[in-house]
N, C-alpha and C positions, 0 to 999 in steps of 0.2 A: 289504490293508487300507489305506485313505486317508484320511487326517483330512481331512475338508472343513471343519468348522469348528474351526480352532487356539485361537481363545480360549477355545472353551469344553472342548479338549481340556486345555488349563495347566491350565485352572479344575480340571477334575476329576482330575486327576494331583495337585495342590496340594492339592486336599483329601483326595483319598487317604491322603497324605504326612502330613498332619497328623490326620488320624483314627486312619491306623495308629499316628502315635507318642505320642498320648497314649492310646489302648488301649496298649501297651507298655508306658507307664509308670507306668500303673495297675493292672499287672498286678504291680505289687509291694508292693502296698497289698491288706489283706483284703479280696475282694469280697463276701464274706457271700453271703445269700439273696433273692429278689426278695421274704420278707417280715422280713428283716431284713437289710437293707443296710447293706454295709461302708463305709468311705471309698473305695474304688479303685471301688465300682459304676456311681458316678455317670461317672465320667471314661471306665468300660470303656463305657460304653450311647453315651454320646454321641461318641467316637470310631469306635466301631464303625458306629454311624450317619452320622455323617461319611466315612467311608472307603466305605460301600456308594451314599451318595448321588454322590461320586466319582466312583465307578465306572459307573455310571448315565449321570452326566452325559459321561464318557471314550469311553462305546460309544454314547450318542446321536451324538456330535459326528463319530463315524464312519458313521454310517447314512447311505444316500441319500437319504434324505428330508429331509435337514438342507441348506440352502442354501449355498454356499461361502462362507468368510469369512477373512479373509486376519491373520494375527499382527499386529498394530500395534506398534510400539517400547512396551516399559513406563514411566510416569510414575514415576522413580523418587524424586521428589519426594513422590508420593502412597505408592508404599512405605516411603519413609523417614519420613515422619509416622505412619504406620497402626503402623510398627514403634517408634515413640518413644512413641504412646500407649500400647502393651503393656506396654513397661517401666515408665512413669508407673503404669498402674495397680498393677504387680507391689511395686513399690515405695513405692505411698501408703497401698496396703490392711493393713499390719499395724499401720502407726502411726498414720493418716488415717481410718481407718475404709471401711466400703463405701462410703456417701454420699459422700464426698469424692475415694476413689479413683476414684468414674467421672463426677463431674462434672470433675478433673480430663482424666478418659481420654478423656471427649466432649469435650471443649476442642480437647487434642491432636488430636484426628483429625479436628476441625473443620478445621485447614490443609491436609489431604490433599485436599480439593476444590476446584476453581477456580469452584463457587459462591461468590456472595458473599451469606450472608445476613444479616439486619437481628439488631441485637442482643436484642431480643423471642423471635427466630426461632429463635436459642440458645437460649436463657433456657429456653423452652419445653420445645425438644429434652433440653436436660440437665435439666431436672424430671422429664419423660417416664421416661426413661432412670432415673434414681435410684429412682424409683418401680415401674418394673419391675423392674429389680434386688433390691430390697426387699422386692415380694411375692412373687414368684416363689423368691427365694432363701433368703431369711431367714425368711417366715411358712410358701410354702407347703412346700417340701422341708427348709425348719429345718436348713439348713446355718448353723454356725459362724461368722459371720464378725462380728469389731468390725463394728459398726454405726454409732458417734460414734469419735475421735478417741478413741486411748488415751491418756491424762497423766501421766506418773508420779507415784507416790503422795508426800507428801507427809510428814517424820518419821519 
């Protein structure tokens, strides 16, 4: 077996990696039924998904019908931003609420690119973003999460 293309062998090994370990550690969390789901279902589907698309992408990158393509040096400028906006979000979303944890978390991971785009061009992208977060998470799967900024109570 020969990888001809390595980036997209990382890619799929990397996703593997992280599919399998949040399926792991979802797995100790009740998963309930696909018609009453646990907390841990949500984390087993989408991991498990992650980790097959992985795998997918790991044995394309090995076919010969994939064209060679050589490992580049990693940007780990762009790792180290992409890995500070995770923390940012882990850390704004119990006190900050959704909405803030990922306009902060789009902020952060705005420095991981060496585009430069116009301040409108954010603006945008992190409305986008808050708003898909929002429907998707909050309306349509009615997950849990502060939505505004908790405050402590006051008396």
């Amino acid at each position: 077996m020969k990888v001809r293309n390595r980036p997209d062998f990382v890619s799929g090994l990397l996703f593997m990696l992280v599919g399998i370990g949040f399926a792991s550690i979802s797995r100790s969390y009740d998963l309930g039924t696909a018609k009453e789901i646990g907390p841990g279902y949500f984390p087993f589907m989408i991991g498990s998904i992650l980790a097959v698309l992985g795998l997918v992408v790991a044995l394309k990158s090995v076919s010969g019908r994939t064209e060679a393509v050589p490992l580049k040096t990693w940007s780990w400028r762009s790792v180290s931003w992409i890995s500070v906006s995770i923390l940012v979000f882990a850390l704004a979303l119990p006190k900050l609420g959704l909405l803030a944890a990922i306009a902060l978390m789009s902020g952060a991971a705005l420095f991981a690119s060496d585009e430069k785009r116009s301040r409108a061009e954010t603006g945008i992208l992190i409305v986008v973003m808050m708003a898909f977060a929002y429907i998707v998470f909050v309306k349509g799967l009615r997950l849990q999460f502060p939505v505004l900024p908790v405050f402590p109570k006051l008396g």
